[in-house]
LUMTORZA-873053 format. One record per atom (N, C-alpha, C, CB): atom name; x, z, y. Coordinates in Angstrom, 1 decimal. Atoms other than C-alpha are relative to their C-alpha. Last residue first. Glycine has a CB too. Example, Ala and Ser with C-alpha at 12.3 -4.5 7.8 and 13.67 -1.06 7.14 Angstrom:
N; -0.9; 0.0; -1.1
CA; 13.7; 7.1; -1.1
C; -0.8; 0.8; 1.1
CB; 0.4; -1.4; 0.5
N; 0.9; 0.0; -1.2
CA; 12.3; 7.8; -4.5
C; 0.9; 0.0; 1.2
CB; -1.0; 1.2; 0.0
end
This chain:
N; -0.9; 0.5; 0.6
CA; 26.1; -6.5; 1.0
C; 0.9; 1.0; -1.0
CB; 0.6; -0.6; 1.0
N; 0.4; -0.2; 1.4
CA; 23.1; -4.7; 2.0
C; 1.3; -0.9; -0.9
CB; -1.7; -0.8; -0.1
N; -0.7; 2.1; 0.0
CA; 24.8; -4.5; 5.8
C; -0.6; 0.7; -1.8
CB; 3.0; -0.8; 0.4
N; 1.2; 0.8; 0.6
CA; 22.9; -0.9; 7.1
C; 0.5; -1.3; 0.0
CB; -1.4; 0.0; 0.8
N; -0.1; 1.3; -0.6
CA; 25.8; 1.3; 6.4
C; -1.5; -1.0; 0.2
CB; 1.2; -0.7; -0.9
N; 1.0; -0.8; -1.0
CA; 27.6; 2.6; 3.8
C; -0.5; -1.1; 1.3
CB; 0.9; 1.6; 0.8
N; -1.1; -0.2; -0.6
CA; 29.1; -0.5; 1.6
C; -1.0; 1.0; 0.6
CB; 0.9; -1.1; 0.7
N; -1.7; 0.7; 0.8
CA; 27.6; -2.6; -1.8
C; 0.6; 1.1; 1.4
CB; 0.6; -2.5; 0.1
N; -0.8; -0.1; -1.0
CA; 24.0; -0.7; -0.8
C; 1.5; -0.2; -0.8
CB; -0.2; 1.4; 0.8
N; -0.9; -1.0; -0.8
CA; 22.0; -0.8; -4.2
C; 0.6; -0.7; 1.5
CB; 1.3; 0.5; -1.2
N; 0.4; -0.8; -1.6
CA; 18.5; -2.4; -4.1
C; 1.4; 1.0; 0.1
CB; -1.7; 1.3; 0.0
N; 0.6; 1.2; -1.3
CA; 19.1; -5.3; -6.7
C; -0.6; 1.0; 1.4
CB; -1.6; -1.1; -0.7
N; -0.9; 0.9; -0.4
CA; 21.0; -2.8; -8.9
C; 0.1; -0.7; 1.1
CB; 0.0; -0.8; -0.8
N; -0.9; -0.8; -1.2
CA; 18.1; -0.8; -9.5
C; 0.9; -0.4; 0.4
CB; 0.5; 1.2; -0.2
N; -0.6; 0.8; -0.4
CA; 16.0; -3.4; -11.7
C; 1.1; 0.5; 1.5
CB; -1.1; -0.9; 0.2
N; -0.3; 1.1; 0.9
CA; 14.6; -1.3; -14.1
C; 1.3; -1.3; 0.3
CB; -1.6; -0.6; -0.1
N; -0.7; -1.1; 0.7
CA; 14.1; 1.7; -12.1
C; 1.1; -1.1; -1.3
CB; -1.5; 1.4; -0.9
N; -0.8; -0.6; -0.8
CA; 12.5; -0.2; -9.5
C; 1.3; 0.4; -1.3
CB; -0.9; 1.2; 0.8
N; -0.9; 1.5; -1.0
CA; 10.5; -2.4; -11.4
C; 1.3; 0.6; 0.4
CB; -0.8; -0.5; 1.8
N; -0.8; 0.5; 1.4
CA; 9.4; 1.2; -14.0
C; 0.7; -1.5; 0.7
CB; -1.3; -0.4; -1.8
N; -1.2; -0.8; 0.0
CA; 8.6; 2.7; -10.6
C; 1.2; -0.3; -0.9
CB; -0.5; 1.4; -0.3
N; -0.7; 0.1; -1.2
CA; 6.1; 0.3; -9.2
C; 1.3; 0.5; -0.8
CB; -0.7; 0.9; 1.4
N; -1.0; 1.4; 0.1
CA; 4.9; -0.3; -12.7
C; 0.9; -0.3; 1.0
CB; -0.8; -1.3; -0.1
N; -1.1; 0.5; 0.7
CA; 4.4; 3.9; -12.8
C; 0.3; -1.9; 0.0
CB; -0.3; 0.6; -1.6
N; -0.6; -0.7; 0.2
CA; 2.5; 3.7; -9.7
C; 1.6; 0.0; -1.1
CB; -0.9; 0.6; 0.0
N; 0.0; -1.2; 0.6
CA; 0.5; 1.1; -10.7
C; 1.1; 0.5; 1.3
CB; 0.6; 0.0; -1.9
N; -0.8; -1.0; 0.8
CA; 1.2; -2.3; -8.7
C; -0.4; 1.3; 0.0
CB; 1.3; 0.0; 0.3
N; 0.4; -0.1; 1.4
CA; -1.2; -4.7; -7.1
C; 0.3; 0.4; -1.2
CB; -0.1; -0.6; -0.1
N; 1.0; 0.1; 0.2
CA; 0.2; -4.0; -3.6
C; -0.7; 0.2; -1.2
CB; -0.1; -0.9; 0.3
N; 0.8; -1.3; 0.5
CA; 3.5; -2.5; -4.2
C; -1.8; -0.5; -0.1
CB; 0.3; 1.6; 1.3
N; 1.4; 0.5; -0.6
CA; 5.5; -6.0; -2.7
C; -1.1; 1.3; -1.3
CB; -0.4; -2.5; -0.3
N; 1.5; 0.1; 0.9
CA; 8.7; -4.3; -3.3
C; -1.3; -0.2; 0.1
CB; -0.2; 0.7; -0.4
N; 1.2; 0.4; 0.0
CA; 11.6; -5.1; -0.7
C; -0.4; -0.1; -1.2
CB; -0.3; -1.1; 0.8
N; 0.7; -1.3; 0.7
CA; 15.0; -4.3; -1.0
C; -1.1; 0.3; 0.1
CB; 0.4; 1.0; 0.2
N; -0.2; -0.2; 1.0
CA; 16.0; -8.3; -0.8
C; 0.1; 1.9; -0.5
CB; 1.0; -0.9; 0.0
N; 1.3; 0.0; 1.0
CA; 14.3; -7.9; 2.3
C; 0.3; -0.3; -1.4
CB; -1.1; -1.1; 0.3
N; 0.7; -1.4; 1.1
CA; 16.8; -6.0; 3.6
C; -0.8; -0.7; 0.1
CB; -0.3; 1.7; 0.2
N; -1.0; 0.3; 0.9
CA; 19.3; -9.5; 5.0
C; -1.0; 1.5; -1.0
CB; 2.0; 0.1; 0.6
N; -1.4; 0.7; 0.2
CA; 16.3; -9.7; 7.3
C; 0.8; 0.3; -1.1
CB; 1.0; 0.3; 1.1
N; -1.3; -1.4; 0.4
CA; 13.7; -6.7; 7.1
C; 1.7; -0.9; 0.3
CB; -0.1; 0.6; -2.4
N; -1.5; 1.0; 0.0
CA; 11.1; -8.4; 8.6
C; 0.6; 0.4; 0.1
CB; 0.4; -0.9; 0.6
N; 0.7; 1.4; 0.4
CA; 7.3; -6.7; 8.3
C; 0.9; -0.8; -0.3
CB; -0.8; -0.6; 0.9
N; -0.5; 0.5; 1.6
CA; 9.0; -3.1; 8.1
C; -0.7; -1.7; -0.3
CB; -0.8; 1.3; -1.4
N; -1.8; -0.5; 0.3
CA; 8.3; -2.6; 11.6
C; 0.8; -0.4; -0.6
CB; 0.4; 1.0; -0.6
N; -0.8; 1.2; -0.1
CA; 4.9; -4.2; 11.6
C; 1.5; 0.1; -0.4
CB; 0.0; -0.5; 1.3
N; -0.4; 0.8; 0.7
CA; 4.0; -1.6; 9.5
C; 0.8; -1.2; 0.3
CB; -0.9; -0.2; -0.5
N; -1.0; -0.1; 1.1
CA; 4.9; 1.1; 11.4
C; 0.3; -0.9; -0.8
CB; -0.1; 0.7; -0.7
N; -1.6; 0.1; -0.4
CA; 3.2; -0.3; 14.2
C; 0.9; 0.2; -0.9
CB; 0.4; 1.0; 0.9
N; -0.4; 2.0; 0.3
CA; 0.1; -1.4; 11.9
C; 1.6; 0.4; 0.8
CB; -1.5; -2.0; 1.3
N; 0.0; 0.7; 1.0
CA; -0.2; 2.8; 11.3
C; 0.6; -1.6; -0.4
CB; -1.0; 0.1; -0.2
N; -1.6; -0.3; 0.3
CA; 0.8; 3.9; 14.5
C; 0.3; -0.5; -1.1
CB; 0.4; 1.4; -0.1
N; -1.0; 0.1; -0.8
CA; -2.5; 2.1; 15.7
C; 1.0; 0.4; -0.4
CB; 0.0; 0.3; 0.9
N; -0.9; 1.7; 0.3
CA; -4.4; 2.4; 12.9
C; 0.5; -0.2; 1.0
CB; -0.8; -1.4; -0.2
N; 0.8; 0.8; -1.1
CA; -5.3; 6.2; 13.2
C; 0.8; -1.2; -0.1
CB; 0.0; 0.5; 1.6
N; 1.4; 0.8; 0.2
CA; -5.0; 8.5; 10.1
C; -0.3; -1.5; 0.6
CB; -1.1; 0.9; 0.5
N; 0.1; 0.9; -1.3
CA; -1.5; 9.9; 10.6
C; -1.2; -0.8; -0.6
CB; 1.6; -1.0; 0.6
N; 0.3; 1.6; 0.4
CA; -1.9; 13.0; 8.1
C; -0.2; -0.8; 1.2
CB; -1.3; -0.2; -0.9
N; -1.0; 1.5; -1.4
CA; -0.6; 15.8; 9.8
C; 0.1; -0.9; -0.8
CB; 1.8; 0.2; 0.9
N; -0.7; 0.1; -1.6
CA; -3.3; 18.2; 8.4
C; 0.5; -1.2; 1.2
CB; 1.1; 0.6; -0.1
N; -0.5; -0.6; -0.9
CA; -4.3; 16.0; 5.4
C; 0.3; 0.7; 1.0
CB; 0.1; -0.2; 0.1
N; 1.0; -1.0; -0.6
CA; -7.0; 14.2; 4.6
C; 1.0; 1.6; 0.1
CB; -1.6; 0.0; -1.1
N; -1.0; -1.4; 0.1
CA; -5.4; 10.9; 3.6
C; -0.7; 1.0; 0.3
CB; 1.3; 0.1; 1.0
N; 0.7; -0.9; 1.4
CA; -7.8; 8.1; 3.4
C; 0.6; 1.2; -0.2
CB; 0.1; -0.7; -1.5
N; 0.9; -0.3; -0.7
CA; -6.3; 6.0; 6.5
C; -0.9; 1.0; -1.1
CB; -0.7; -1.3; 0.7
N; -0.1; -1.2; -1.0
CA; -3.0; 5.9; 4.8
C; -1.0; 0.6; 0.9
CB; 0.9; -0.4; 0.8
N; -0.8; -1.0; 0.3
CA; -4.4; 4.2; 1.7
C; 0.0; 1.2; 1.0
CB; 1.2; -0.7; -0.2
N; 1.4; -0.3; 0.9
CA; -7.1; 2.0; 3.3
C; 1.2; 1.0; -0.6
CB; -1.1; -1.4; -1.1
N; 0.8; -0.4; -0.6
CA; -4.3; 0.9; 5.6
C; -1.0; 1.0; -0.4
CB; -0.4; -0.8; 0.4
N; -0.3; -0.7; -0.1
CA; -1.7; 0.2; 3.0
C; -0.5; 0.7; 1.5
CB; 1.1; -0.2; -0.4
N; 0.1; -1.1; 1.1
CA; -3.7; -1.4; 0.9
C; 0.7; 0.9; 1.0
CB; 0.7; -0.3; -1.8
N; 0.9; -0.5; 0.6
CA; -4.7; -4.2; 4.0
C; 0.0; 1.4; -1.2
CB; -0.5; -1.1; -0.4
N; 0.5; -0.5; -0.4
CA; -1.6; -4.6; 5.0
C; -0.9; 1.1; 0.4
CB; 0.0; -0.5; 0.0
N; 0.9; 1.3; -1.7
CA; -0.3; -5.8; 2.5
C; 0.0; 0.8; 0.8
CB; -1.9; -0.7; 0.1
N; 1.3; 0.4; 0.8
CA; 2.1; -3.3; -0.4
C; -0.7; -1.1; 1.5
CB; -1.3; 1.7; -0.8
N; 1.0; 0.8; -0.7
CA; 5.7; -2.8; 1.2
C; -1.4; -0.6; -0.5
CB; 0.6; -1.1; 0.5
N; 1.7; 1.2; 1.2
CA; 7.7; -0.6; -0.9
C; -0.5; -0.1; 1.8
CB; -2.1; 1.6; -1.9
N; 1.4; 0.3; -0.9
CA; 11.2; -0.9; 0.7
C; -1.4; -0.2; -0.5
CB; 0.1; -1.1; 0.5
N; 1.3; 0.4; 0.8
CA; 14.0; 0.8; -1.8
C; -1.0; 0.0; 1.2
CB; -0.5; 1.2; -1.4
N; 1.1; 0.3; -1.1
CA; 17.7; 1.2; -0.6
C; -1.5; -0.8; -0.3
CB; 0.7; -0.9; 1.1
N; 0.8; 1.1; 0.7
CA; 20.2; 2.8; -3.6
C; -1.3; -0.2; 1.5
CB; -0.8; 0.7; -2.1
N; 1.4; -0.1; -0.8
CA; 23.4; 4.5; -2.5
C; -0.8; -1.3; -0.7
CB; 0.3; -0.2; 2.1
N; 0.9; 1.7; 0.1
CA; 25.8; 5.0; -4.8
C; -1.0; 0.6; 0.4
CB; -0.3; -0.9; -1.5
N; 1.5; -0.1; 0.4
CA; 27.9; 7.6; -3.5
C; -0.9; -0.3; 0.2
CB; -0.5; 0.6; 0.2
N; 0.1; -0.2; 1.1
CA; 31.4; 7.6; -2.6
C; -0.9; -0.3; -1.1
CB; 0.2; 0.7; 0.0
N; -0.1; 1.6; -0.2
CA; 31.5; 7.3; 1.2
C; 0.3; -0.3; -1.5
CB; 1.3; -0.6; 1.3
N; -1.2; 0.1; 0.3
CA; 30.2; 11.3; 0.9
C; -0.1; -1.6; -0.2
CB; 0.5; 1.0; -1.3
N; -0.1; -0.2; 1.2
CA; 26.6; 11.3; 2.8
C; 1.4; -0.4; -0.7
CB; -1.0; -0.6; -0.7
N; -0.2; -1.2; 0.3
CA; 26.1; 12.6; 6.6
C; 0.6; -0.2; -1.9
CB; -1.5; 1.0; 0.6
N; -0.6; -0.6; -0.2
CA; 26.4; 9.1; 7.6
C; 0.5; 1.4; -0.4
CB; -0.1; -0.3; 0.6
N; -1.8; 0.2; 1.1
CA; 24.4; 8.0; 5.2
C; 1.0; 0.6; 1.0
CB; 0.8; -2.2; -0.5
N; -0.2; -1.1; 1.7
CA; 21.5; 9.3; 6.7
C; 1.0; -0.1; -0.1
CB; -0.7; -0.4; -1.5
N; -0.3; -1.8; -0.3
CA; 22.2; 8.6; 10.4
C; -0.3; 0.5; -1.0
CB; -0.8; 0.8; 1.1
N; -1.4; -1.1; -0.6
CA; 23.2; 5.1; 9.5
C; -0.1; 1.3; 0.1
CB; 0.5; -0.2; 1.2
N; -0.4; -0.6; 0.7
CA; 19.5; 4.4; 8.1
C; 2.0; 0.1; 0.2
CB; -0.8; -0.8; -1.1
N; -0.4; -1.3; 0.0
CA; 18.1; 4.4; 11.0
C; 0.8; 0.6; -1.1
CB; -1.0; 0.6; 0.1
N; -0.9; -0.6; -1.3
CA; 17.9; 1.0; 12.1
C; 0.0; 1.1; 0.2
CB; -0.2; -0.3; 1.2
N; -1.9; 0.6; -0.1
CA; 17.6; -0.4; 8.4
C; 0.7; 1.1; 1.3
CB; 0.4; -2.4; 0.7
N; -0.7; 1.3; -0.3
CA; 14.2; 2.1; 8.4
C; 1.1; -0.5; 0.0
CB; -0.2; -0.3; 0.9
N; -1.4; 0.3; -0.1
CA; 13.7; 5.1; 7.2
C; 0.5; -1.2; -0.1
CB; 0.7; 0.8; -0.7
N; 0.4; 1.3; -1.1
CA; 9.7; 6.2; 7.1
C; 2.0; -0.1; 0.5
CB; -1.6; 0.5; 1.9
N; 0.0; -0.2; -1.9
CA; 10.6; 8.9; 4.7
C; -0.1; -1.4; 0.0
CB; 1.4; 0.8; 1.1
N; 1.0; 0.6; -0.6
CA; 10.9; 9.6; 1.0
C; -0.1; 0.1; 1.2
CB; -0.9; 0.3; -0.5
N; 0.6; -0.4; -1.6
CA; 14.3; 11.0; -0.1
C; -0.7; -1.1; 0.2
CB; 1.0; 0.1; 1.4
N; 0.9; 1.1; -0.6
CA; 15.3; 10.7; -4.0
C; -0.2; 0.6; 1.4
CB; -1.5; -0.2; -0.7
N; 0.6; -0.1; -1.3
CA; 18.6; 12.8; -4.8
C; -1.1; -1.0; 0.7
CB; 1.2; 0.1; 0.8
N; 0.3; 1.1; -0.5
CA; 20.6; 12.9; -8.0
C; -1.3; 0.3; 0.7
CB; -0.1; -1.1; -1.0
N; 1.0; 1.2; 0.5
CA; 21.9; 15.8; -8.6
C; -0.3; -1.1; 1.0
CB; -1.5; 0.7; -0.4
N; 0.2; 0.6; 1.4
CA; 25.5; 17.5; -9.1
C; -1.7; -0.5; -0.2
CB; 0.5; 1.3; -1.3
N; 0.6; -0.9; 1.3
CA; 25.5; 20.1; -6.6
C; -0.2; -0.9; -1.5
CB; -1.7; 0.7; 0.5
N; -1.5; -0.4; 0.1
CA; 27.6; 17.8; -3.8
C; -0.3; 1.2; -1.3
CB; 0.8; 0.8; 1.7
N; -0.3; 0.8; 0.8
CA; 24.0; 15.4; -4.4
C; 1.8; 1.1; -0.3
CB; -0.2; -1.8; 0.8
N; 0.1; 0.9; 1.5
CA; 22.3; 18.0; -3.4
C; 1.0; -0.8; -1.1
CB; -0.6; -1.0; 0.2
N; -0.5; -1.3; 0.7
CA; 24.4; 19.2; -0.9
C; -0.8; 0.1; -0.8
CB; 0.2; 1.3; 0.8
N; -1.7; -0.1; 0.0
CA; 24.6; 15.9; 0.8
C; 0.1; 1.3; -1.2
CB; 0.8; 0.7; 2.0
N; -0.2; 0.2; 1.2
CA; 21.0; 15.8; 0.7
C; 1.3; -0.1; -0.6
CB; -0.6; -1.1; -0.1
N; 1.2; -0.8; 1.0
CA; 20.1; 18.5; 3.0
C; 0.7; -1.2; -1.6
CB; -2.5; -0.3; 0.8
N; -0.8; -1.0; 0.7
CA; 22.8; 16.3; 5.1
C; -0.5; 1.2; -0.7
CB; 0.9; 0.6; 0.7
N; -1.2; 0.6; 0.5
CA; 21.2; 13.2; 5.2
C; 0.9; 1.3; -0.6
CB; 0.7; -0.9; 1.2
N; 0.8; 0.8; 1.2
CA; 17.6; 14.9; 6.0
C; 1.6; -0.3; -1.1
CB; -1.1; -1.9; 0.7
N; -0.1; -1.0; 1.1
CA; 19.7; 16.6; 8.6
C; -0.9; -0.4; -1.2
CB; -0.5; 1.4; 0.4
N; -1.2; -0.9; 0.6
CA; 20.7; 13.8; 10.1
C; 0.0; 0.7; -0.9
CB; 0.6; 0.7; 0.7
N; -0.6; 1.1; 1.1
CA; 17.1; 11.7; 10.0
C; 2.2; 1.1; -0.7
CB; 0.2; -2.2; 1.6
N; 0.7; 0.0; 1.3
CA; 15.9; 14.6; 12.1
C; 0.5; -0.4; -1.2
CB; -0.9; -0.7; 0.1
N; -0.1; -1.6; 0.7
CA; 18.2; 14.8; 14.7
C; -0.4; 0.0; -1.1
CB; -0.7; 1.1; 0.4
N; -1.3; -0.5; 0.8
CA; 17.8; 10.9; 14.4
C; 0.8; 1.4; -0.4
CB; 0.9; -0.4; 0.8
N; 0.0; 0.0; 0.8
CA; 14.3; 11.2; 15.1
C; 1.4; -0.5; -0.9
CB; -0.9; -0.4; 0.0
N; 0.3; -1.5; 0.8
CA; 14.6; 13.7; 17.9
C; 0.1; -0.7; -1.6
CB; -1.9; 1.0; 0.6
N; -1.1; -0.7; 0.5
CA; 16.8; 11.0; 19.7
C; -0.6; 1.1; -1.1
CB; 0.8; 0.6; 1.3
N; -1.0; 0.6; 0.4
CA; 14.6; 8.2; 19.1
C; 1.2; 0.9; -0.4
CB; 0.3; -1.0; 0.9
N; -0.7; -1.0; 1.0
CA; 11.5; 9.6; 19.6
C; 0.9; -0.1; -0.5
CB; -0.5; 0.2; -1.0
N; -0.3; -0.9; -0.5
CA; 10.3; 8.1; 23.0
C; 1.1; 1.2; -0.8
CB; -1.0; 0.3; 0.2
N; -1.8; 0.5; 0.0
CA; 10.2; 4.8; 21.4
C; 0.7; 1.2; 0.9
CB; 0.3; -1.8; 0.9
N; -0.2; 0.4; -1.3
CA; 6.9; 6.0; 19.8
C; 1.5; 0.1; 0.2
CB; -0.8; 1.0; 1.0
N; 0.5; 1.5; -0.4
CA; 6.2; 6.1; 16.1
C; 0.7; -0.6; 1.7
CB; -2.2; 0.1; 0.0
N; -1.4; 0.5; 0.7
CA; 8.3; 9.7; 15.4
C; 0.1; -1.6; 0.4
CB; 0.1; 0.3; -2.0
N; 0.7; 0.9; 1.1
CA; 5.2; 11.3; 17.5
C; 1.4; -1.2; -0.5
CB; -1.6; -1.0; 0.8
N; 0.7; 1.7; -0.7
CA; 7.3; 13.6; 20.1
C; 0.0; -0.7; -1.7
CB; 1.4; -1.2; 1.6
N; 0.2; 0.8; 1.2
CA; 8.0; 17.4; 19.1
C; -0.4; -1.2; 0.5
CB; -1.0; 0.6; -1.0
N; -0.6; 1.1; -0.2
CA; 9.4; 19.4; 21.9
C; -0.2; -1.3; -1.1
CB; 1.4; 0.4; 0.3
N; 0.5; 1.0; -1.1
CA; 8.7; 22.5; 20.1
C; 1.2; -0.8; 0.4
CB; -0.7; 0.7; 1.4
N; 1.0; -1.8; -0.7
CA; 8.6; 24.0; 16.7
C; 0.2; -0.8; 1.3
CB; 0.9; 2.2; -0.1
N; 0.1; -0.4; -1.2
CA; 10.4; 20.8; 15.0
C; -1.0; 0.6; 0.3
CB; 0.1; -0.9; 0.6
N; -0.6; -1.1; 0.2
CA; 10.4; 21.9; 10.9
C; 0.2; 0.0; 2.0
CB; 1.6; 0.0; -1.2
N; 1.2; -1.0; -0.7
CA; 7.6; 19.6; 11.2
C; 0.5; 0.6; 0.3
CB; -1.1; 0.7; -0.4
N; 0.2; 0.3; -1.4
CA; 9.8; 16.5; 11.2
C; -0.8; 1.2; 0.4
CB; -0.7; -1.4; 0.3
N; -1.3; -0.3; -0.8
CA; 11.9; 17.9; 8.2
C; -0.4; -0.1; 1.5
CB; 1.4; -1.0; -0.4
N; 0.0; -1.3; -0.5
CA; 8.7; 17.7; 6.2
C; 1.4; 0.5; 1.0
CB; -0.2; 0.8; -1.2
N; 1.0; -0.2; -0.5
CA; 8.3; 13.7; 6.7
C; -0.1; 1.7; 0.3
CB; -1.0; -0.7; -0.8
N; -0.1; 0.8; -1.7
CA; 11.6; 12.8; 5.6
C; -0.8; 0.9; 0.6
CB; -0.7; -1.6; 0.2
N; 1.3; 0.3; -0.5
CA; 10.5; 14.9; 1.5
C; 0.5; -0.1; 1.8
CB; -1.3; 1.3; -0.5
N; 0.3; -0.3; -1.2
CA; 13.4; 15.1; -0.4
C; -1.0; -0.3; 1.3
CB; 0.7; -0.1; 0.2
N; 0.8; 0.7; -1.3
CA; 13.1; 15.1; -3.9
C; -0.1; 0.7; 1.3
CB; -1.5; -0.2; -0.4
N; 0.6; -0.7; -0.6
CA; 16.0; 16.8; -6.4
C; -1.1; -1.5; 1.0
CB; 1.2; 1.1; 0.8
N; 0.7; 0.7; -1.0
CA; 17.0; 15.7; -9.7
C; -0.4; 1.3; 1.1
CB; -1.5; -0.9; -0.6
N; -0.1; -0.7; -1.1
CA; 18.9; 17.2; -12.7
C; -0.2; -0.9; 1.3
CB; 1.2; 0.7; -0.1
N; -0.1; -1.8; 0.4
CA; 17.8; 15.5; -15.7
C; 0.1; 0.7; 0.7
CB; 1.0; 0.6; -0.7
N; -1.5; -0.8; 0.0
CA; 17.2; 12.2; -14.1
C; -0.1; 1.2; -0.3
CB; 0.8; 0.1; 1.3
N; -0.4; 0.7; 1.0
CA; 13.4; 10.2; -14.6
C; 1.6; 0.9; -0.3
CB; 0.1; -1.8; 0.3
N; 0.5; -0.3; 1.1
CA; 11.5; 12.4; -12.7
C; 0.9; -0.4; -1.4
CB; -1.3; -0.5; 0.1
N; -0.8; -1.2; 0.7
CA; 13.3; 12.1; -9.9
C; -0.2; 0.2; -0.8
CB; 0.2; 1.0; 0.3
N; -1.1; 0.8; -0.1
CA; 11.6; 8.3; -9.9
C; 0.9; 1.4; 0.2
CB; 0.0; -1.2; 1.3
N; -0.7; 1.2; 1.3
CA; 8.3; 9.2; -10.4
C; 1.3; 0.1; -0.2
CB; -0.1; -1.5; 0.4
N; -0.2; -1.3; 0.9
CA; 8.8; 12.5; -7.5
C; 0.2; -1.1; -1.7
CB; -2.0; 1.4; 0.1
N; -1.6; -0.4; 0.0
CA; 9.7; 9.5; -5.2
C; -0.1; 1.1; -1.1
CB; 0.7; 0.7; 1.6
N; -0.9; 0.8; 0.4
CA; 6.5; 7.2; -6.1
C; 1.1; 1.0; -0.2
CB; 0.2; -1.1; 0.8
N; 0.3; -0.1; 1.9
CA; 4.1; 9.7; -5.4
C; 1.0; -0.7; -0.6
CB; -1.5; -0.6; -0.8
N; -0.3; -1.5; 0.3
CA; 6.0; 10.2; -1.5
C; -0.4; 0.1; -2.0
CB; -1.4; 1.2; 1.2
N; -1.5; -0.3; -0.2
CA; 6.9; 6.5; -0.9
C; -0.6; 1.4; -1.2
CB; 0.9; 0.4; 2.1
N; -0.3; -0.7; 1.1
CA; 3.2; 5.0; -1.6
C; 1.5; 1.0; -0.3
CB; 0.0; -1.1; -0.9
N; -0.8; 0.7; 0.9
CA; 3.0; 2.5; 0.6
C; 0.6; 0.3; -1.1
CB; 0.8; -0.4; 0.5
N; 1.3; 0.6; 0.9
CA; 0.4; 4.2; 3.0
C; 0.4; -0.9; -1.2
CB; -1.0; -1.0; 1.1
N; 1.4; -1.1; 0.4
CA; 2.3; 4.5; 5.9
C; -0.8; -0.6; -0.8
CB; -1.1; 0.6; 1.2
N; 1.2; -1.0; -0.6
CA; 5.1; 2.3; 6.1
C; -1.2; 0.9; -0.5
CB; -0.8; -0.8; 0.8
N; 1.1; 1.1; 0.2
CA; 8.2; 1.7; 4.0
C; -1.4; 0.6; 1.0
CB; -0.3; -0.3; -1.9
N; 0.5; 0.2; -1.4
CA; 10.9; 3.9; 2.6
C; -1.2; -1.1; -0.2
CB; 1.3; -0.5; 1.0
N; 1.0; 1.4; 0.3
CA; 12.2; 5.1; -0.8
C; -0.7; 0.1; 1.7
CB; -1.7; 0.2; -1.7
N; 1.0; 0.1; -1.5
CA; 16.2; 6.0; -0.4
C; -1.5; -1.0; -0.2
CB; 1.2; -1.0; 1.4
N; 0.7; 1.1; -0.4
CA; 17.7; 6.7; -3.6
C; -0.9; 0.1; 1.5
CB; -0.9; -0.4; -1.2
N; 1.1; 0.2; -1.1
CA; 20.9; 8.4; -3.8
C; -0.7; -1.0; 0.1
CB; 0.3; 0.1; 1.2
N; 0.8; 1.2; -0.6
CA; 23.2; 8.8; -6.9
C; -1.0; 0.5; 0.9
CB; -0.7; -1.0; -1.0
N; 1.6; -0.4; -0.5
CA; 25.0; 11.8; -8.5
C; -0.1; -1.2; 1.3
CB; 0.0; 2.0; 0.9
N; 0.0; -0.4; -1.9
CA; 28.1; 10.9; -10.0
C; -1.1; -0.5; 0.0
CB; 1.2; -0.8; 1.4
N; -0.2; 1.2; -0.9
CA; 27.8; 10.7; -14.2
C; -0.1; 0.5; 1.6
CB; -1.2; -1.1; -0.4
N; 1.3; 0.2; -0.7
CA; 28.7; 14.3; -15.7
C; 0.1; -1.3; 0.8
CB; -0.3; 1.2; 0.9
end
């Protein structure tokens, strides 16, 4: 059996992570998708908005167990997408929880602005984040990735599947050479 791979799809609201990530397990015989975003509900109280700089420690709690949910995926023999808002400066508290073994892959869709407003503002949702304020914050976020913008996908005017068939095509150019946020 080949060793079980991790892809990480990130990127702000509205960029497509979550349809994208089921794409992209879709393609491995034994796959699991992990969904970032439901691990933040599993907080019952003391919950602070993941956007604000308030959330730092709850969203590394968070971000841990995300890492280690997938741990035991990938220690089961599949290959492991996780969708989440998981920035460079968080992505240590994933990997840390993941064996120093295991090709990690770091995927940024970034479509404009503009698509990924009109996207995330269209949701309808419960805890859909609708309001443009957390929305451009996130995006700015991801606006300058430094040495990660070579894991940067400009998603704008891309399908779904062409998003996925780039990616899938050209996976190489988003693995992680070391744990870690250095893309080297």
């Amino acid at each position: 059996m080949a060793q079980p791979q991790l892809v990480v799809l990130t990127g702000p609201p509205g960029a497509g992570k979550t349809t994208l990530a089921s794409t992209v397990a879709d393609e491995s015989e034994r796959s699991a998708r992990i969904c970032a975003d439901d691990f933040f509900d599993y907080v019952q109280r003391g919950w602070v908005a993941p956007w604000t700089a308030q959330a730092r420690e709850q969203n590394a709690v968070v971000l841990a167990a995300v890492g280690a949910a997938a741990r035991r995926y990938l220690d089961g023999g599949y290959m492991v997408v996780i969708d989440g808002i998981i920035g460079p400066w968080l992505l240590d508290v994933v990997v840390d929880e993941l064996p120093a073994t295991t090709p990690l892959f770091y995927v940024c869709l970034r479509p404009s602005l503009e698509v990924a407003v009109r996207r995330a503002t269209a949701r309808t949702g419960a805890d859909a984040v609708v309001e443009l304020e957390p929305i451009e914050h996130m995006y700015r976020a991801f606006a300058g990735l430094g040495e990660f913008e070579r894991h940067v996908v400009d998603s704008t005017s891309l399908t779904i599947e062409q998003t996925a068939q780039r990616i899938l095509a050209n996976l190489d150019r988003y693995r992680l050479r070391r744990h870690g946020t250095s893309s080297r």
